[in-house]
VODRENFI-721866 format. One line per field, with one value per residue (C-alpha): x, y, z; residue in three letters; residue number from 1. Coordinates in steps of 0.2 Angstrom, whole numbers, plus 5000, padded with zeros to 4 digits. Each point is the difference from the previous one (the first is absolute). Layout:
N
u <- X, ...;
v <- Y, ...;
w <- Z, ...;
aa <- ALA, ...;
i <- NUM, ...;
END
This chain:
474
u <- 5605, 4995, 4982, 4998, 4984, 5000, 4996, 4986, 5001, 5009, 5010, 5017, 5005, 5007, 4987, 5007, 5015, 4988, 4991, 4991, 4993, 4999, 4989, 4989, 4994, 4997, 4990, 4990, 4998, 4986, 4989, 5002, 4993, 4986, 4997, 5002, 4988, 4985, 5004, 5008, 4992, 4984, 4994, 5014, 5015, 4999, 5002, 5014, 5007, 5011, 5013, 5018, 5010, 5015, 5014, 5015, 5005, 5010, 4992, 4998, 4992, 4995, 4981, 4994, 4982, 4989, 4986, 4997, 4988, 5000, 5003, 5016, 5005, 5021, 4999, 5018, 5012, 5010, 5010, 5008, 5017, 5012, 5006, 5019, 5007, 4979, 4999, 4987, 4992, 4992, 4993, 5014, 5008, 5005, 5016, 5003, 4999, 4982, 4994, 5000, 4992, 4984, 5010, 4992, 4994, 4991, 4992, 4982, 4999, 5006, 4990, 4983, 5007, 5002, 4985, 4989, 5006, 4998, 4982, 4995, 5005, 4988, 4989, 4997, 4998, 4986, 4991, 5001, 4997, 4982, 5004, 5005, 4980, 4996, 5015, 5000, 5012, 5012, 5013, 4995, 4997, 5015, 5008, 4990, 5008, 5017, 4998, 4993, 5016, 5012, 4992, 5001, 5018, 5001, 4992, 5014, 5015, 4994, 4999, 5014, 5008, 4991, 5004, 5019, 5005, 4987, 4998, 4984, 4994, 5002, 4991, 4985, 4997, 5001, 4987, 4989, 5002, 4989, 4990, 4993, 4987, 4993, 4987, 4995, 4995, 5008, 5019, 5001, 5012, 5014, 4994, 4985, 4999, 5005, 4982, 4989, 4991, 5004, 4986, 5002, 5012, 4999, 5005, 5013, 5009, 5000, 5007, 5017, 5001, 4998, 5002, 5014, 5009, 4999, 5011, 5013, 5003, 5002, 5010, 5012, 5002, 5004, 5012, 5011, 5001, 5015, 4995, 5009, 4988, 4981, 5007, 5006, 4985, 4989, 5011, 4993, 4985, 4998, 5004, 4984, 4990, 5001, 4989, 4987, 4998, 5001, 4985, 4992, 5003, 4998, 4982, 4993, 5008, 4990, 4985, 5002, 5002, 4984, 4990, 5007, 4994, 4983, 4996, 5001, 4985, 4991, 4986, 5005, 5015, 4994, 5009, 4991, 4987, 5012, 5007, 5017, 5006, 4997, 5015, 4990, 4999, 5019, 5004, 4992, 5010, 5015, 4997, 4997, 5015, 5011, 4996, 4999, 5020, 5003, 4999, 5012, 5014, 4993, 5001, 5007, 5007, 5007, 5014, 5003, 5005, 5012, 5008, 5001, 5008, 5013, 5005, 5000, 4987, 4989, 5006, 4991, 4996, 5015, 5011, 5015, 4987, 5001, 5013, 4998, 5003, 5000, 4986, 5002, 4998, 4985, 4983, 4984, 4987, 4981, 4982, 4994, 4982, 4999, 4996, 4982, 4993, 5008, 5006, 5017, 5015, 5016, 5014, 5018, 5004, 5017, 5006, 5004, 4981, 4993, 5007, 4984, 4993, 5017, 4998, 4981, 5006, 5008, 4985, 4989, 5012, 5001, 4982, 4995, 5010, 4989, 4984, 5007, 5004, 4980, 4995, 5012, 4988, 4984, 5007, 5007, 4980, 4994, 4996, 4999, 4998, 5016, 5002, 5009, 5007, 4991, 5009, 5012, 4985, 4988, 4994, 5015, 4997, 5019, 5008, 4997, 4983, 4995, 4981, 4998, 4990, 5006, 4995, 5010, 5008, 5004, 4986, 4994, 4985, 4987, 4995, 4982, 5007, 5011, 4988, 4988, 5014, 5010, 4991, 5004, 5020, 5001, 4993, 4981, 4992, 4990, 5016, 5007, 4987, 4998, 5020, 5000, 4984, 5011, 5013, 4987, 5009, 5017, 5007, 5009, 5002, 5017, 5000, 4982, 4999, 4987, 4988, 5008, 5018, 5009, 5014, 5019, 5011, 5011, 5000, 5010, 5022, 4996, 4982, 4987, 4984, 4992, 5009, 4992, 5010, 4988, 4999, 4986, 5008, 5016;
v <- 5026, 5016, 4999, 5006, 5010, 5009, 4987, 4992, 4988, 5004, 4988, 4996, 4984, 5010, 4994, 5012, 4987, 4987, 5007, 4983, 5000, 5020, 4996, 4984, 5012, 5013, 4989, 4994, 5019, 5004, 4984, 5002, 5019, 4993, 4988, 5016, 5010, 4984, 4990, 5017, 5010, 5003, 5021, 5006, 4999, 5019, 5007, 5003, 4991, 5004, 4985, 4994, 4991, 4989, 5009, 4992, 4984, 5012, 4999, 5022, 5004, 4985, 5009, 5014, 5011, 5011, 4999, 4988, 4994, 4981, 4995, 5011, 4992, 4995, 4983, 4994, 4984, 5001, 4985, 5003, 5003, 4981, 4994, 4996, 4984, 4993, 4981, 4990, 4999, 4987, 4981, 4987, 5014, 5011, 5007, 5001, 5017, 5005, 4999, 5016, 4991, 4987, 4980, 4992, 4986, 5013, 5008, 4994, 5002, 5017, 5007, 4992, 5008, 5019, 4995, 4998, 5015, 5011, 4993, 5008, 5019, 5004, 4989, 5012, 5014, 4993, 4995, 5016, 5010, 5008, 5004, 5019, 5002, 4997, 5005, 5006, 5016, 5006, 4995, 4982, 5002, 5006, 4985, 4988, 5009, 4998, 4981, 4999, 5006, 4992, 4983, 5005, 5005, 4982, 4992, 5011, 4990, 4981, 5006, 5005, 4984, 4990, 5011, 5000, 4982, 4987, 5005, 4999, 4988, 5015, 5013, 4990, 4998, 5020, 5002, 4986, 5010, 5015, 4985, 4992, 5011, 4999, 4992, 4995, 4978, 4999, 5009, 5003, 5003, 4987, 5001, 4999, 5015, 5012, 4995, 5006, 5013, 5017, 5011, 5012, 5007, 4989, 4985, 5011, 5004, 4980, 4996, 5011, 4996, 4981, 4997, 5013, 4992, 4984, 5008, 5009, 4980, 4991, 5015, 4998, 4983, 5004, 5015, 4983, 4991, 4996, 5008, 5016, 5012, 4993, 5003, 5017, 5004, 4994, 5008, 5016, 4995, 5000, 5018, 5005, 4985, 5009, 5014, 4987, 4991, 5017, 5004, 4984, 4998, 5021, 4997, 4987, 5010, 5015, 4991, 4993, 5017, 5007, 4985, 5000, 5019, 4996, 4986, 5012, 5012, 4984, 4993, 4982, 5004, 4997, 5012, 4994, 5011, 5015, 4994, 4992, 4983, 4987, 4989, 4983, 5008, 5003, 4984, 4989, 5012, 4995, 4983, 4999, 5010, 4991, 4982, 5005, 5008, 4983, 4991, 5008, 4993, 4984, 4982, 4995, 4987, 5003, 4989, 5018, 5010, 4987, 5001, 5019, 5000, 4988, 5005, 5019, 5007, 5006, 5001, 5003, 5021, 5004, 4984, 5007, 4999, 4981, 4989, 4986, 5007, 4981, 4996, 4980, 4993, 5009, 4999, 5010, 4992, 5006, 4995, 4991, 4993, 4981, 4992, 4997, 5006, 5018, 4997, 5009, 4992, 5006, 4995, 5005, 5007, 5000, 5017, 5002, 4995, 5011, 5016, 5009, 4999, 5007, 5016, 5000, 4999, 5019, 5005, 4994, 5010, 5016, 4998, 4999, 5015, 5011, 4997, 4998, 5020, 5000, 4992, 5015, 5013, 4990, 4999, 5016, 5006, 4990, 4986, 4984, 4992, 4993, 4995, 4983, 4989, 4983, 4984, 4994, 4988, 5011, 5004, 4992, 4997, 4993, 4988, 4985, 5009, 5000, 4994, 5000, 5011, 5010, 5014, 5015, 4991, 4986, 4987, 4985, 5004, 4991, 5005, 5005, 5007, 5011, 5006, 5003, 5012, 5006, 5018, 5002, 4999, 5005, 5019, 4995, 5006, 5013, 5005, 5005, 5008, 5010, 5003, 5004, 5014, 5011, 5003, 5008, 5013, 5007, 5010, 5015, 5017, 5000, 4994, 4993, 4983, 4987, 4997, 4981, 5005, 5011, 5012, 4995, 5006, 5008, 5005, 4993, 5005, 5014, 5007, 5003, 4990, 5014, 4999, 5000, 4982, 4997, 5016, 4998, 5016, 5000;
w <- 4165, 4992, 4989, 4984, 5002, 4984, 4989, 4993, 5014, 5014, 5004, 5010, 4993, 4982, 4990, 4985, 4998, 4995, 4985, 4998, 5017, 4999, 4984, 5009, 5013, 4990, 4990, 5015, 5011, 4983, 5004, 5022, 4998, 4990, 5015, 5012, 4990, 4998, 5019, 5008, 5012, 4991, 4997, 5009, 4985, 4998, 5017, 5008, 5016, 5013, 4998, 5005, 4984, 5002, 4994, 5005, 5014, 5011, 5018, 5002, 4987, 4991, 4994, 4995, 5003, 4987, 4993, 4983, 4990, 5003, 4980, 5000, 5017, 4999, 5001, 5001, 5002, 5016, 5010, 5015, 5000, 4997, 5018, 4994, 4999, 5006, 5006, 4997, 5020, 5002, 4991, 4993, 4989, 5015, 5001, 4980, 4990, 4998, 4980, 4989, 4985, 5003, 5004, 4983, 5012, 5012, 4984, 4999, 5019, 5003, 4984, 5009, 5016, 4991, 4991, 5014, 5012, 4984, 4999, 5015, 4994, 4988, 5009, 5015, 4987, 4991, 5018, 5006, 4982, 5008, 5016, 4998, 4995, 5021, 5008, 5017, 4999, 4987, 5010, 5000, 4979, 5000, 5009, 4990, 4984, 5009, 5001, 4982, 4993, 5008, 4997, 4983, 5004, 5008, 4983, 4989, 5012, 4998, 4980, 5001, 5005, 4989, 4985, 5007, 5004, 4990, 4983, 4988, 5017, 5011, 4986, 4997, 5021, 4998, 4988, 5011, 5017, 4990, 4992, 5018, 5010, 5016, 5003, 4981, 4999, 4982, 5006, 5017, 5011, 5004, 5020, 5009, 5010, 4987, 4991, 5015, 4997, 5009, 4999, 5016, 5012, 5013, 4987, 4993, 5017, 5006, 4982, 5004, 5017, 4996, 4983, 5000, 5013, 4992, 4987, 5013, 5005, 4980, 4997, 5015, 4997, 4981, 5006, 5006, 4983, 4992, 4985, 5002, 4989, 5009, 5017, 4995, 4993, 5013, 5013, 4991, 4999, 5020, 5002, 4992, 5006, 5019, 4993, 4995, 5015, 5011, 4988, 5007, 5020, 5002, 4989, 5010, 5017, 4993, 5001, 5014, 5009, 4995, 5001, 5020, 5000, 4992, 5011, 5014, 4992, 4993, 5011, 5004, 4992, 4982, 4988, 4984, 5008, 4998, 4982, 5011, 4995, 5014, 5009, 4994, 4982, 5001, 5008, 4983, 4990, 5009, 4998, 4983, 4995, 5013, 4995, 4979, 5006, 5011, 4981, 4990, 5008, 4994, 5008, 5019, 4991, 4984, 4989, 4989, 5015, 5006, 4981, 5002, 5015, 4996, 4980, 5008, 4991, 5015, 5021, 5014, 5006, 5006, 4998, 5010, 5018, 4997, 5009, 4988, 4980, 4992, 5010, 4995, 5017, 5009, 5000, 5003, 5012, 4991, 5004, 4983, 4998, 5001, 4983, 4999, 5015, 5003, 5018, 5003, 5004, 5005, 4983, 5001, 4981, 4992, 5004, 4980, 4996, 5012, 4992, 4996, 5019, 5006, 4989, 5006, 5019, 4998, 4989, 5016, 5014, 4987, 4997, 5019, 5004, 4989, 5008, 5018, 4997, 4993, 5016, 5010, 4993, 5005, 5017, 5001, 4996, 5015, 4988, 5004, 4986, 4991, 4982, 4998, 4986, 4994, 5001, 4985, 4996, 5000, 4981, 4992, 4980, 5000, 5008, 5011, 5008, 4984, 4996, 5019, 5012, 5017, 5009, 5003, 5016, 4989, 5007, 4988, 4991, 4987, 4984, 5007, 5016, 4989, 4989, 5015, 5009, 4985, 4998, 5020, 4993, 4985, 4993, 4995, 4986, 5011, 5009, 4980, 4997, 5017, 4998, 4980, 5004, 5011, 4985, 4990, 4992, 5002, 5014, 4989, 5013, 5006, 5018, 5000, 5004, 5000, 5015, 5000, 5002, 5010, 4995, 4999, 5012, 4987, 4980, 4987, 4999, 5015, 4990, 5009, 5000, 4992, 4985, 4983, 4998, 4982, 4989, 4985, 4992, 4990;
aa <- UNK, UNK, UNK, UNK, UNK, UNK, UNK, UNK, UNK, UNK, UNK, UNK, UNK, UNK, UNK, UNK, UNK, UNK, UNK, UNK, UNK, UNK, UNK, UNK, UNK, UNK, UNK, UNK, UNK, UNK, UNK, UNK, UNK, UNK, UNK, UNK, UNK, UNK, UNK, UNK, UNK, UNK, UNK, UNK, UNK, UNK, UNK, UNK, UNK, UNK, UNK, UNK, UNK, UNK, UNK, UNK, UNK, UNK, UNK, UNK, UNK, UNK, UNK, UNK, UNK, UNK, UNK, UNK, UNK, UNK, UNK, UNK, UNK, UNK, UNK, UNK, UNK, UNK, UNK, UNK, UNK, UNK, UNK, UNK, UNK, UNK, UNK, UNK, UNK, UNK, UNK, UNK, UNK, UNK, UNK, UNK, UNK, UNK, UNK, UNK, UNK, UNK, UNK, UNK, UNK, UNK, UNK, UNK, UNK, UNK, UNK, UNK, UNK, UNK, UNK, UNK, UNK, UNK, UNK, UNK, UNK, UNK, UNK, UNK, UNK, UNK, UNK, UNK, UNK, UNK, UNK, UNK, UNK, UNK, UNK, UNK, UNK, UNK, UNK, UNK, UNK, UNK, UNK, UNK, UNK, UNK, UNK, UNK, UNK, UNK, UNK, UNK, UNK, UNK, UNK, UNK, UNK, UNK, UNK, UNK, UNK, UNK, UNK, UNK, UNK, UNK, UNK, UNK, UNK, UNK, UNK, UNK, UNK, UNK, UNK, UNK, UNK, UNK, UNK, UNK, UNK, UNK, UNK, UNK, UNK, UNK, UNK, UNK, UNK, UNK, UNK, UNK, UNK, UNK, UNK, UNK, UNK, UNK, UNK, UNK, UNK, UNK, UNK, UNK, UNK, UNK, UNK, UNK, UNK, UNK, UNK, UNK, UNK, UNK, UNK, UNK, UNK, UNK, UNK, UNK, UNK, UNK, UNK, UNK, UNK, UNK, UNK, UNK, UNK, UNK, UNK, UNK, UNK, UNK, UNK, UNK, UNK, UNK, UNK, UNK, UNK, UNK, UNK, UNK, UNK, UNK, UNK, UNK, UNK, UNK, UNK, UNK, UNK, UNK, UNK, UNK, UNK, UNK, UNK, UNK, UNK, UNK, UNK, UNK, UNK, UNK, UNK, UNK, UNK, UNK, UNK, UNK, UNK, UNK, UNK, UNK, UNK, UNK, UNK, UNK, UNK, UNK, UNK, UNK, UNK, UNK, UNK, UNK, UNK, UNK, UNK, UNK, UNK, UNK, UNK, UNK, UNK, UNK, UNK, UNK, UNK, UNK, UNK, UNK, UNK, UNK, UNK, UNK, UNK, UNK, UNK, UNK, UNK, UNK, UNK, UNK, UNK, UNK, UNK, UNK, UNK, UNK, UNK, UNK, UNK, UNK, UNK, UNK, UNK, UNK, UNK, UNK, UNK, UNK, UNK, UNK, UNK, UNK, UNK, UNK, UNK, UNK, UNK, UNK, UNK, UNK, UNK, UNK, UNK, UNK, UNK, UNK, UNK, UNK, UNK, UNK, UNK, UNK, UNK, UNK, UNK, UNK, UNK, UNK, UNK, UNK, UNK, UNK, UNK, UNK, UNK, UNK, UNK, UNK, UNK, UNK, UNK, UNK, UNK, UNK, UNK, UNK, UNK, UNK, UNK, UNK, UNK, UNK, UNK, UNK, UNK, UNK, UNK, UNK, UNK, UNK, UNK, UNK, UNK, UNK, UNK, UNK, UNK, UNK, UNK, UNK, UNK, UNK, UNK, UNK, UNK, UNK, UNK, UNK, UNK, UNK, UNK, UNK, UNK, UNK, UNK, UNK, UNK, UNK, UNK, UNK, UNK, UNK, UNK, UNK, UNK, UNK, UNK, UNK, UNK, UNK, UNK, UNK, UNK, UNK, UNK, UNK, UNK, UNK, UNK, UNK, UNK, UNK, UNK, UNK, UNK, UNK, UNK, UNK, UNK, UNK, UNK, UNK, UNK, UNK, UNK, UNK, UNK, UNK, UNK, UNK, UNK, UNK, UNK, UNK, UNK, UNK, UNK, UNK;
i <- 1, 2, 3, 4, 5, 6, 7, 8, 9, 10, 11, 12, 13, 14, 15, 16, 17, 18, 19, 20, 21, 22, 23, 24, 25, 26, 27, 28, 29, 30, 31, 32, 33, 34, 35, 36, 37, 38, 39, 40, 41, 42, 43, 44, 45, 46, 47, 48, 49, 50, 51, 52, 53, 54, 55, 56, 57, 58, 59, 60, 61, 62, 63, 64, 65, 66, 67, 68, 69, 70, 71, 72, 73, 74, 75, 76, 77, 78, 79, 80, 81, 82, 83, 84, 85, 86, 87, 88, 89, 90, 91, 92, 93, 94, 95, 96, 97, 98, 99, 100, 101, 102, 103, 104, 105, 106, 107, 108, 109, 110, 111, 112, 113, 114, 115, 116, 117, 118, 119, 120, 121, 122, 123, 124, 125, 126, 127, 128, 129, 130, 131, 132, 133, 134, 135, 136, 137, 138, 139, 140, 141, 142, 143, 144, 145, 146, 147, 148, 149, 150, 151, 152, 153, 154, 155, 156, 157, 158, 159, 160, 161, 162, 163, 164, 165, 166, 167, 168, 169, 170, 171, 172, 173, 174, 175, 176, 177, 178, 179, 180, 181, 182, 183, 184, 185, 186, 187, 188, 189, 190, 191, 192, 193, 194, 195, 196, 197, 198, 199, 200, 201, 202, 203, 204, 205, 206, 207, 208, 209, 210, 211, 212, 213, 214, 215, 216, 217, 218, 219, 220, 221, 222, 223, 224, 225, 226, 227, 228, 229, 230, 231, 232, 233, 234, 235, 236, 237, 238, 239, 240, 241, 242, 243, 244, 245, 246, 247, 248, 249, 250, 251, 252, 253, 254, 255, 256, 257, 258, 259, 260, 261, 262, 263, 264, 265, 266, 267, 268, 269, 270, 271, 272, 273, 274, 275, 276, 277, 278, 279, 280, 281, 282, 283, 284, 285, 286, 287, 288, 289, 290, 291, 292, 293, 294, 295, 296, 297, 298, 299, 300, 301, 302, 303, 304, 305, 306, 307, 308, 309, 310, 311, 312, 313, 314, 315, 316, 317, 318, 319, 320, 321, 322, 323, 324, 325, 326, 327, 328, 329, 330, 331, 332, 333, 334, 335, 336, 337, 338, 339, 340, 341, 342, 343, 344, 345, 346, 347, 348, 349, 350, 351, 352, 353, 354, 355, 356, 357, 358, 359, 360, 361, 362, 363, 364, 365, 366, 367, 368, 369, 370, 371, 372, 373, 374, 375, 376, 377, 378, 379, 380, 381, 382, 383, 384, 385, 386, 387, 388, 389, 390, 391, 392, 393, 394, 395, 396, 397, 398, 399, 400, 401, 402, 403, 404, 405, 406, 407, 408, 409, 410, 411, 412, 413, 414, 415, 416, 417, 418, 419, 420, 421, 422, 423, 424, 425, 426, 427, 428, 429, 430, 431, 432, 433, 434, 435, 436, 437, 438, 439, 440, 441, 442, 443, 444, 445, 446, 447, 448, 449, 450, 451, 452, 453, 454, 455, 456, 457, 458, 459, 460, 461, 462, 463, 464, 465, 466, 467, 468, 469, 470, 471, 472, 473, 474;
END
């Protein structure tokens, strides 16, 4: 499907047929740059940044590079192209057309659906807003940048749909999604992880290889739904979240590699002698990240997920892999914490109910993936040393390990043996501050980098690393 990129939204889904929805959005695009001009980016509005913009769905060519100032970013409206004659894949409604127009008996539920993943957009914009003040290189400013936008892009789609298919319903949740802010005790955000603070780099990169991946897995599962236009959407949607998590495992990879060459020079091996960032100090920041990621999917057990999966609202990643589409009959064997005492026992779980820990099973694999290629560059710089992922139960603020107390191998601890060890998993207050006083001030020559990090491999769309990718003149 061909966009139309010379409008005031760019769009493919001919939004100027629809004057009233033409009109709604144009109504709200005044009110989302205010948001992007007060939670945006904060002091680099002005310059000008070396950024790719959706343009159209076709796979060659989809984007387009040249420098733009962030406010007059092209934020567009794109779905993937319709799969003809779409069947519903999976749940009791499988086999039937899928839905162009919202089921008014799936209404409520699939609004709190759009609702929530749109949540998350502007969310991770106003985390990150200070970041570009300590960046490590121009090149990873202008990644961050990157990401801001598309989120924003991301924010634009869910709007979209809830200006499209529900009405004044849908307008008011648009005007409530630049309402909520991150972080804030009177209106925050709708989930947990997307109110943690991200003050530095090293939060920053964990956050899109985590956090981001989190979203590459709701939004597969919502590229299945039978309702047509979401899973369009979202199908989009994943094209640009690659970059993001790229931004993420390459981050953390990065410093990995120079932490492995500064343990070399380092007497004992202690790099925060020579500014580097040390494995345990990146291990806590992987756990936190990891374990605030792990929640998002919400409950091992969970009544909703077994309604999204049968009405067709919401599959698993990649529901054709799956031999079993109706999934009525099986069952998914789970370790659960015995009622008042915590011990663990084995419980098999209607397949249906266990939804959520399906989708977080691929999560886990994908997740492990990463830093199995973190640990290749240890080992391939003779170190030993390997950087691993903490148990399911390690950290969890959701689900049934909720209120309880593991260590990062996933063995039972009190309260007061928890709050005794916690700072030895978890990023101390010492280990922010030590982290936060390497990214003092920006990095802002081309092709200079932090002592932290080392360089990338490669620039961005076949530029070189030294590339002014943020421009402060016009």
């Amino acid at each position: 499907m061909t966009a139309i990129s010379n409008e005031k939204i760019p769009n493919n889904v001919n939004l100027s047929e629809d004057k009233k929805l033409q009109r709604a959005l144009e109504q709200w695009q005044p009110n989302f740059l205010s948001w992007w001009n007060d939670m945006g980016p904060e002091g680099f509005q002005a310059h000008n940044i070396y950024l790719r913009t959706a343009i159209s769905t076709d796979v060659e060519g989809w984007a387009h590079y040249d420098f733009v100032r962030m406010p007059e970013y092209r934020w567009g409206i794109f779905l993937a192209d319709a799969v003809p004659e779409r069947k519903i894949g999976f749940g009791d409604m499988m086999g039937q057309p899928v839905w162009q127009d919202v089921p008014g008996e799936h209404r409520n539920t699939l609004r709190r659906l759009i609702v929530t993943q749109g949540d998350t957009e502007p969310a991770s914009v106003e985390q990150q807003r200070m970041l570009g003040h300590s960046c490590p290189s121009l090149y990873d400013m202008r990644n961050l940048f990157q990401v801001n936008v598309e989120e924003g892009r991301h924010l634009w789609a869910m709007v979209y749909l809830l200006q499209r298919f529900f009405g004044r319903d849908g307008r008011e949740e648009a005007e409530g999604l630049l309402e909520r802010r991150s972080g804030n005790q009177d209106k925050p955000r709708i989930l947990g992880a997307f109110n943690e603070p991200i003050s530095d780099w090293l939060s920053f990169m964990m956050f899109t290889m985590f956090t981001d991946r989190d979203g590459k897995y709701q939004l597969l599962a919502l590229a299945e739904s039978g309702f047509d236009p979401l899973s369009r959407t979202t199908r989009f949607m994943l094209t640009e979240e690659a970059h993001h998590m790229f931004v993420g495992e390459t981050g953390v990879q990065r410093i990995a590699q120079r932490t492995a060459a500064l343990m070399k020079e380092a007497k004992n091996e202690d790099v925060r002698t020579l500014g580097g960032i040390d494995l345990t100090t990146l291990q806590k920041y992987l756990n936190l990240w990891y374990s605030l990621s792990l929640d998002l999917f919400g409950s091992e057990i969970s009544t909703n997920a077994a309604s999204f999966f049968a009405s067709g609202l919401k599959g698993r990643a990649k529901e054709e892999k799956f031999a079993d589409h109706v999934a009525m009959e099986g069952v998914y064997s789970m370790d659960v914490p015995k009622v008042g005492t915590g011990e663990l026992i084995r419980e098999d779980v209607p397949l249906r109910s266990a939804m959520n820990e399906v989708l977080r099973d691929g999560y886990v694999d994908d997740c492990q993936r990463g830093v199995d290629r973190w640990n290749k560059v240890l080992r391939e710089a003779g170190i030993s040393h390997e950087l691993k992922l903490p148990s399911r139960r390690f950290h969890r603020q959701q689900g049934v390990f909720s209120g309880l107390h593991f260590d990062p191998d996933g063995k039972p601890l009190s309260k007061e043996q928890w709050e005794a060890k916690k700072d030895d998993f978890l990023p101390s207050a010492s280990d922010r501050a030590y982290v936060k006083s390497l990214q003092g001030k920006a990095i802002v020559e081309p092709g200079q980098m932090a002592n932290w990090i080392a360089p990338p491999p490669r620039g961005v769309n076949a530029k070189p690393v030294e590339f002014e990718y943020v421009r402060t003149e016009a």
